[in-house]
PyMOL commands that place a pseudoatom at each C-alpha (Angstrom):
pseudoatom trace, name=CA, resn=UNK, resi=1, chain=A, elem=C, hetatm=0, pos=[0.000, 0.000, 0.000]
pseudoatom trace, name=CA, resn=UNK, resi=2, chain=A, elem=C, hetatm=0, pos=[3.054, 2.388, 0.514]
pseudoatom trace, name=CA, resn=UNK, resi=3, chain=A, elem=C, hetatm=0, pos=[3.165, 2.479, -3.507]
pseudoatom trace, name=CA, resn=UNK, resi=4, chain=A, elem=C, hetatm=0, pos=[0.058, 3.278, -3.895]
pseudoatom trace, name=CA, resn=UNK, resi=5, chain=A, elem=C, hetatm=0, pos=[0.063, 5.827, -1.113]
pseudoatom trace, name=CA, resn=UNK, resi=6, chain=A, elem=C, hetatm=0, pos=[2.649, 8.051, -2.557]
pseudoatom trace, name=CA, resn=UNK, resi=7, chain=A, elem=C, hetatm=0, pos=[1.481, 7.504, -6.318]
pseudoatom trace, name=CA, resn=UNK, resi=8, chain=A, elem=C, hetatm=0, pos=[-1.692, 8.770, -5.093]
pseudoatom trace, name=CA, resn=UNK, resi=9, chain=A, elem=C, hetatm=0, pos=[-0.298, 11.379, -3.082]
pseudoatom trace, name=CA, resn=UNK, resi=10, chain=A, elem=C, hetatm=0, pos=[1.395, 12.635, -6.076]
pseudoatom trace, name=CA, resn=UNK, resi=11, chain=A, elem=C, hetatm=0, pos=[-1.566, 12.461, -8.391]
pseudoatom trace, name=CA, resn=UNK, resi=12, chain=A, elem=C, hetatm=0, pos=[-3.041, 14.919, -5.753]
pseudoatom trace, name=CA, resn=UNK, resi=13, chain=A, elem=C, hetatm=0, pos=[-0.128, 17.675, -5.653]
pseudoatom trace, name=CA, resn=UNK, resi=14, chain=A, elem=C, hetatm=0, pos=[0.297, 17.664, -9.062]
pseudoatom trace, name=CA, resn=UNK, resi=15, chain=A, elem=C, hetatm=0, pos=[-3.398, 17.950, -10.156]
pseudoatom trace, name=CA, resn=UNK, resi=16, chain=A, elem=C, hetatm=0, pos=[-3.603, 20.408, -7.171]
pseudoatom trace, name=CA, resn=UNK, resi=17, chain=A, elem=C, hetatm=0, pos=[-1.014, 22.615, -8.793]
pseudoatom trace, name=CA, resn=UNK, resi=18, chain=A, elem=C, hetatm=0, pos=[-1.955, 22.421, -12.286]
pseudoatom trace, name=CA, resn=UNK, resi=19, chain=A, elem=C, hetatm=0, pos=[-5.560, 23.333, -11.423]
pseudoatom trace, name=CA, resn=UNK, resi=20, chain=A, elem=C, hetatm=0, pos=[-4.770, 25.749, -8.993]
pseudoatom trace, name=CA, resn=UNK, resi=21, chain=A, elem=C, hetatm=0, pos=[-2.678, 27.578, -12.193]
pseudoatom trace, name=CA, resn=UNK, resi=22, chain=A, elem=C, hetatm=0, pos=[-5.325, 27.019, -14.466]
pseudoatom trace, name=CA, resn=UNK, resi=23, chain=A, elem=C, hetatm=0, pos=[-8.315, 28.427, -12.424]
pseudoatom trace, name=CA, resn=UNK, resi=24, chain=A, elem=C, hetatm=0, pos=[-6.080, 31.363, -11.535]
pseudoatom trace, name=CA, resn=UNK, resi=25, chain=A, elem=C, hetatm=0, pos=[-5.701, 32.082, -15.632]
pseudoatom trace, name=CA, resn=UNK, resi=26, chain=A, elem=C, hetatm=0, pos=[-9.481, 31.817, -15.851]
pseudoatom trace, name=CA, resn=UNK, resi=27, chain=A, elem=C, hetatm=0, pos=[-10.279, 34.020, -12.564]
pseudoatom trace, name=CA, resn=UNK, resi=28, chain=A, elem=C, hetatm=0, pos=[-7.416, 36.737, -13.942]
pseudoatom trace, name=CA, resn=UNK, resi=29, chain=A, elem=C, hetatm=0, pos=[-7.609, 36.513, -17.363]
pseudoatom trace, name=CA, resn=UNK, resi=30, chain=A, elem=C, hetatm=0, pos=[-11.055, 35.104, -18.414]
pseudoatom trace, name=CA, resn=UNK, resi=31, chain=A, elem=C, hetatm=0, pos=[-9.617, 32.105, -20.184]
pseudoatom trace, name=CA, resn=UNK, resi=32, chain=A, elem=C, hetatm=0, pos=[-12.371, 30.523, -20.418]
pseudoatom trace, name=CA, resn=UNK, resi=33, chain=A, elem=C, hetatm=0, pos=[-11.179, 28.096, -23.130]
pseudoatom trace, name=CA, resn=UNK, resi=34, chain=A, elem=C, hetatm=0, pos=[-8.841, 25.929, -20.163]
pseudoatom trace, name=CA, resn=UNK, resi=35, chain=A, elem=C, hetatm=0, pos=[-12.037, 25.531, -18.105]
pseudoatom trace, name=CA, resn=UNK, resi=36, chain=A, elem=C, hetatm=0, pos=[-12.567, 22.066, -19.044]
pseudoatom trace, name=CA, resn=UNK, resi=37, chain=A, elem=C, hetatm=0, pos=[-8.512, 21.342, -18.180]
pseudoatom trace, name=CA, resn=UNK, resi=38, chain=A, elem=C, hetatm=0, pos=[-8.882, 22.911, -15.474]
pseudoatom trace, name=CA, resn=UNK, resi=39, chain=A, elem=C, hetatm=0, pos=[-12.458, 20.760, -14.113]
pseudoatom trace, name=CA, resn=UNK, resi=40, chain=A, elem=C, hetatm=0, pos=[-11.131, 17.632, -15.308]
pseudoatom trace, name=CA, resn=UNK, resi=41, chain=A, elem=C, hetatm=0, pos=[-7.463, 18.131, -12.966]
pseudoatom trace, name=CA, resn=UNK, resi=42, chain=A, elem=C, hetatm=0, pos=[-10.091, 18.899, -9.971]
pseudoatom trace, name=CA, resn=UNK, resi=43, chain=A, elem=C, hetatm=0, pos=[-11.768, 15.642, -10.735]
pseudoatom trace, name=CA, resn=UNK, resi=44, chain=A, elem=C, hetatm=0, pos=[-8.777, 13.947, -10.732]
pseudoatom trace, name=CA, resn=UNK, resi=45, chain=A, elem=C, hetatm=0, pos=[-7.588, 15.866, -7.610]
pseudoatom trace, name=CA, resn=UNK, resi=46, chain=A, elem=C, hetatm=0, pos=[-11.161, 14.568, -5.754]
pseudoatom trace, name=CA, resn=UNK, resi=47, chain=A, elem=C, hetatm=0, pos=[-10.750, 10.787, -7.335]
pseudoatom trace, name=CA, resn=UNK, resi=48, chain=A, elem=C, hetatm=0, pos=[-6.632, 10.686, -5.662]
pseudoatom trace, name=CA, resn=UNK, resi=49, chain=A, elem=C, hetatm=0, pos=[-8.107, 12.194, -2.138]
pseudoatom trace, name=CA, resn=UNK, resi=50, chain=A, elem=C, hetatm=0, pos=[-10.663, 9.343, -2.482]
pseudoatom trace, name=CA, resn=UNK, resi=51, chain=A, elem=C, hetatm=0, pos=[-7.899, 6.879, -3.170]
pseudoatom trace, name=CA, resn=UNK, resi=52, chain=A, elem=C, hetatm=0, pos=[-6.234, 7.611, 0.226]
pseudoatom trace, name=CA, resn=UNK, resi=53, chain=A, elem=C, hetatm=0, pos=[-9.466, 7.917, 1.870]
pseudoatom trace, name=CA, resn=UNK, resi=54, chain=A, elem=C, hetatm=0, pos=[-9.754, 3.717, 0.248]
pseudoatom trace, name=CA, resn=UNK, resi=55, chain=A, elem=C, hetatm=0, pos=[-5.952, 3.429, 1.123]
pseudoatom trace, name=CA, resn=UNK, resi=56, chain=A, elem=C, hetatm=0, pos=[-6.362, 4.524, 5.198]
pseudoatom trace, name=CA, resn=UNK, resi=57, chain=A, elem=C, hetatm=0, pos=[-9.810, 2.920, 5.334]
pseudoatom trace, name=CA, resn=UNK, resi=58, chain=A, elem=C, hetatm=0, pos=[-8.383, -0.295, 4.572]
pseudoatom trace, name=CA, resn=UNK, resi=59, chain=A, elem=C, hetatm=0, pos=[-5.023, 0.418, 6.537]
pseudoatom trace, name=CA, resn=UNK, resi=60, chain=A, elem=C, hetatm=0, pos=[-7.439, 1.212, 9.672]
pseudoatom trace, name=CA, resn=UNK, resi=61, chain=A, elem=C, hetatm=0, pos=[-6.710, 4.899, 9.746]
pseudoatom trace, name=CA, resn=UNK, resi=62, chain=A, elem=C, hetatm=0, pos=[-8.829, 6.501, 12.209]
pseudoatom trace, name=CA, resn=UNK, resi=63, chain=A, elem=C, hetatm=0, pos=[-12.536, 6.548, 10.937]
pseudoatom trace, name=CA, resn=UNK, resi=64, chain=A, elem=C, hetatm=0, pos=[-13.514, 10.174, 11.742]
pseudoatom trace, name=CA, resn=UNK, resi=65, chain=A, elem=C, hetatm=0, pos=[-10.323, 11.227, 9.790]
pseudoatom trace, name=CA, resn=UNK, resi=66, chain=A, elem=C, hetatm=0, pos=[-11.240, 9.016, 6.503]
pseudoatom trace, name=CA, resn=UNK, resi=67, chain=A, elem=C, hetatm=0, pos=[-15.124, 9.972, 6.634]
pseudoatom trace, name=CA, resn=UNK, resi=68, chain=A, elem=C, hetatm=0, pos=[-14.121, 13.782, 7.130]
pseudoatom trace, name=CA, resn=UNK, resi=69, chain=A, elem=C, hetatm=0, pos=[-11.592, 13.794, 4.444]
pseudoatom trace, name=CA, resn=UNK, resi=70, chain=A, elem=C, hetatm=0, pos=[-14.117, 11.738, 1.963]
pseudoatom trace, name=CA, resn=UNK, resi=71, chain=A, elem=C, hetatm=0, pos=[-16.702, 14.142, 2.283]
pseudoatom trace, name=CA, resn=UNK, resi=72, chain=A, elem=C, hetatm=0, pos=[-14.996, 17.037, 2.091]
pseudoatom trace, name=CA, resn=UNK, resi=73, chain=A, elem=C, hetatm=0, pos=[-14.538, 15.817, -1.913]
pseudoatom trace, name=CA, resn=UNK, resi=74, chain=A, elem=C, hetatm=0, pos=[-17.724, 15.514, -1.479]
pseudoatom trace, name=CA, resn=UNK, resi=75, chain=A, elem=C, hetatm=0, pos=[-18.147, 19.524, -0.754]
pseudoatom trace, name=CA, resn=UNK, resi=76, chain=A, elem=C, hetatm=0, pos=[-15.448, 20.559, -3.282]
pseudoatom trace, name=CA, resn=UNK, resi=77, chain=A, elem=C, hetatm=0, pos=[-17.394, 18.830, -6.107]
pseudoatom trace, name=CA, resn=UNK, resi=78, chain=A, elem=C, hetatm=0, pos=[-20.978, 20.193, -5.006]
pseudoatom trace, name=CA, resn=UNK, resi=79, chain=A, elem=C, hetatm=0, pos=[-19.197, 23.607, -5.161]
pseudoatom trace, name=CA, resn=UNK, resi=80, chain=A, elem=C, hetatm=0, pos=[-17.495, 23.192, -8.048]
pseudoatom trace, name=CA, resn=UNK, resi=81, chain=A, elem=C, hetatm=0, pos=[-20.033, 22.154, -9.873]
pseudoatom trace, name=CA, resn=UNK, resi=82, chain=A, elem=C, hetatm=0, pos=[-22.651, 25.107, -8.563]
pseudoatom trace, name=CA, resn=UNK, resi=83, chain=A, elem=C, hetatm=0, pos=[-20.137, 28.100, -7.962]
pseudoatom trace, name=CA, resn=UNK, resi=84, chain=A, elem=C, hetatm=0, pos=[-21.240, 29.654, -11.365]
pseudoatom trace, name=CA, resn=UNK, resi=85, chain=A, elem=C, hetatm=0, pos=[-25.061, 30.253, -9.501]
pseudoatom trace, name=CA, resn=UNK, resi=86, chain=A, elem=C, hetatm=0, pos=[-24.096, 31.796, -6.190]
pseudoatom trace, name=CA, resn=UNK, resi=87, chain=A, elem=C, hetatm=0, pos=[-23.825, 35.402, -5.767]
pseudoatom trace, name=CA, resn=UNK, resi=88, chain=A, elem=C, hetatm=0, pos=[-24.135, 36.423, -9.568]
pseudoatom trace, name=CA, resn=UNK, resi=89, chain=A, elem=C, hetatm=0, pos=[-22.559, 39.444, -9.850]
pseudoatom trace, name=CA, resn=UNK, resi=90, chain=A, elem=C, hetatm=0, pos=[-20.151, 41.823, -8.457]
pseudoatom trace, name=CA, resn=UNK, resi=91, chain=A, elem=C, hetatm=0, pos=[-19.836, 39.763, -5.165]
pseudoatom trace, name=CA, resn=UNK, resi=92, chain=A, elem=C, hetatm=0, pos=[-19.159, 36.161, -7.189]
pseudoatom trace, name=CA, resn=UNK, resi=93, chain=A, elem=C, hetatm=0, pos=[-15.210, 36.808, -6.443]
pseudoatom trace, name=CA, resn=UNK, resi=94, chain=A, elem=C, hetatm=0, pos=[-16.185, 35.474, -2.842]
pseudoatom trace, name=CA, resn=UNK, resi=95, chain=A, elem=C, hetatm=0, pos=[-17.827, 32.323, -4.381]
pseudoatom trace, name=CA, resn=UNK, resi=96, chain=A, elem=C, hetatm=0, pos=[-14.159, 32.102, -6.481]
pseudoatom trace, name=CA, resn=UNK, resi=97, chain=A, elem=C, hetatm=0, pos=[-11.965, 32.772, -3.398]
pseudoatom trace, name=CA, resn=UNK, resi=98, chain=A, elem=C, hetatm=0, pos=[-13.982, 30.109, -1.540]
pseudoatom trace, name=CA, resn=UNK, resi=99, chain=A, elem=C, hetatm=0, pos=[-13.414, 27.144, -4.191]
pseudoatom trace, name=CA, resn=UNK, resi=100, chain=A, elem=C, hetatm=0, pos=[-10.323, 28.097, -4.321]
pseudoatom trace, name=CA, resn=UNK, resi=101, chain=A, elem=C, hetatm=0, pos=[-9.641, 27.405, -0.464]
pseudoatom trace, name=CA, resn=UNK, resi=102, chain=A, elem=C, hetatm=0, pos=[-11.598, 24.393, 0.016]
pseudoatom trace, name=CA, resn=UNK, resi=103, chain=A, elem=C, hetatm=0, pos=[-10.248, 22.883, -2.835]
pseudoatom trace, name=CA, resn=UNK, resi=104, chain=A, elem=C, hetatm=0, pos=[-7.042, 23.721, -1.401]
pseudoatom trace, name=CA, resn=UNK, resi=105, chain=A, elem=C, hetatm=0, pos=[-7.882, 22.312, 1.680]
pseudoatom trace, name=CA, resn=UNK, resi=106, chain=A, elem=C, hetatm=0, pos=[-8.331, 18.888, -0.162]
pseudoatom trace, name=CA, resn=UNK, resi=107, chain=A, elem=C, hetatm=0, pos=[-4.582, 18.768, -0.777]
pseudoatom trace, name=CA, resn=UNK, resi=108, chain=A, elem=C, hetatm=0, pos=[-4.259, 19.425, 3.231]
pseudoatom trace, name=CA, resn=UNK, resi=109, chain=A, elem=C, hetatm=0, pos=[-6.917, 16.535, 3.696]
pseudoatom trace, name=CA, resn=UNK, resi=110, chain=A, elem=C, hetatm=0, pos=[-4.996, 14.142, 1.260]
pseudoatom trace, name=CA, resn=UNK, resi=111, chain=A, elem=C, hetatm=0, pos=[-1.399, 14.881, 3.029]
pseudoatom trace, name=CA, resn=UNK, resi=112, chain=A, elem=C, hetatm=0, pos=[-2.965, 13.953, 6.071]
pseudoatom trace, name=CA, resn=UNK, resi=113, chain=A, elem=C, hetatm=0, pos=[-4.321, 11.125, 4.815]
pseudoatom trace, name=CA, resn=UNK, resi=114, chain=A, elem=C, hetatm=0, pos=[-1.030, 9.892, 3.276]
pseudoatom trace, name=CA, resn=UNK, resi=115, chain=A, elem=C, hetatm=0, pos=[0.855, 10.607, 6.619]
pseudoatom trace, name=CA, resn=UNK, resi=116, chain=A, elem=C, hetatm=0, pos=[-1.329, 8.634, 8.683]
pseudoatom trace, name=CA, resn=UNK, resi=117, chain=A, elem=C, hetatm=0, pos=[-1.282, 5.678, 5.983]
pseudoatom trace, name=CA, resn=UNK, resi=118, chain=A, elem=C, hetatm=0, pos=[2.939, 6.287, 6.563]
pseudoatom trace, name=CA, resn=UNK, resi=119, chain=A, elem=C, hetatm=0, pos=[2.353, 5.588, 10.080]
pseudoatom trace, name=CA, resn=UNK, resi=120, chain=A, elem=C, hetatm=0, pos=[0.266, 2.898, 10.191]
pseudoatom trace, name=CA, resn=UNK, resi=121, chain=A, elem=C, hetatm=0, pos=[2.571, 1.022, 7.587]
pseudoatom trace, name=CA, resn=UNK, resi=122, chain=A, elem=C, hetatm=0, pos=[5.820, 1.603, 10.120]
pseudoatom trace, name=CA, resn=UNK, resi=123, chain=A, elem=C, hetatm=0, pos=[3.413, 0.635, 13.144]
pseudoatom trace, name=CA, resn=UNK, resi=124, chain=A, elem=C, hetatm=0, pos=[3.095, -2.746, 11.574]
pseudoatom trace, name=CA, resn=UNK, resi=125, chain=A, elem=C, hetatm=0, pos=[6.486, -3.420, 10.335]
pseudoatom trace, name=CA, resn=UNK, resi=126, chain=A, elem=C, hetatm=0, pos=[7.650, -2.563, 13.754]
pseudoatom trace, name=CA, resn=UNK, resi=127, chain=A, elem=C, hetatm=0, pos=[8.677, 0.578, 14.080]
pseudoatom trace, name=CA, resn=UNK, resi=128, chain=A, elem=C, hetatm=0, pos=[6.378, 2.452, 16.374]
pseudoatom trace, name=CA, resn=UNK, resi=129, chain=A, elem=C, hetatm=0, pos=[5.462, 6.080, 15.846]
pseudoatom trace, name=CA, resn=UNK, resi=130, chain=A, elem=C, hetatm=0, pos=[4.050, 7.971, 18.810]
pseudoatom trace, name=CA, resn=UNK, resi=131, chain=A, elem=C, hetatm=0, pos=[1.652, 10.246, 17.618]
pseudoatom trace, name=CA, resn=UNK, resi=132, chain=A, elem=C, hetatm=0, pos=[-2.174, 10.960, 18.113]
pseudoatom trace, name=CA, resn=UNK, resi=133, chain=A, elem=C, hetatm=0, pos=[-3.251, 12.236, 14.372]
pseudoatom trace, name=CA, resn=UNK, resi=134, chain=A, elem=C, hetatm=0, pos=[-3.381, 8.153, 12.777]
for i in range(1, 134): cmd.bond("trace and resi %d" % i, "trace and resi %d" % (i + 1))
show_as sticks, trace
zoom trace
């Protein structure tokens, strides 16, 4: 699971980053043509969180911490997916800036995610990590 782990991992920082450039080009610039680049990199930054989430389920990662992380994909895709209706207008930026964090956040959710997975894996090869987060 330790391959898959950081594979996954990685599928999540680099989607993270390529999105995060893109949506900043259409936000700044109007591109509107990399839109579709830019949704399908957040549903492939969603599907790797949901890997991990799979990964430290079946690695017995704390429960509350899988769920959490799990549905908070859940809440980047409903936002994603609706931003474009809340606050039409003048005031949409705030709709923008707050995609933009919680999407963010994902990457933060995934890490976390991975970590734990790490620790679990060098719990049962022997070598015992004393923390509270996994």
């Amino acid at each position: 699971m330790e391959k898959a782990t950081r594979v996954a991992e990685r599928v999540l920082m680099a989607s993270a980053g390529l999105a995060l450039v893109l949506g900043l080009i259409v936000w700044i610039n109007g591109a509107y043509e990399v839109l579709g680049i830019h949704e399908l990199l957040g549903y492939t930054l969603i599907a790797s969180l949901w890997m991990l989430a799979v990964i430290a389920a079946r690695s017995g990662v704390r429960r509350d911490l899988v769920v959490t992380a799990a549905s908070w994909g859940v809440l980047v895709l409903a936002l994603g997916w609706g931003q474009q209706y809340l606050l039409e207008g003048s005031w949409h930026w705030v709709i923008r800036l707050l995609h933009l964090v919680i999407s963010m956040a994902s990457v933060a959710w995934g890490r976390s995610l991975a970590a734990a997975i790490h620790r679990k894996e060098l719990w049962r090869h022997g070598r015992v990590v004393t923390t509270s987060a996994g």
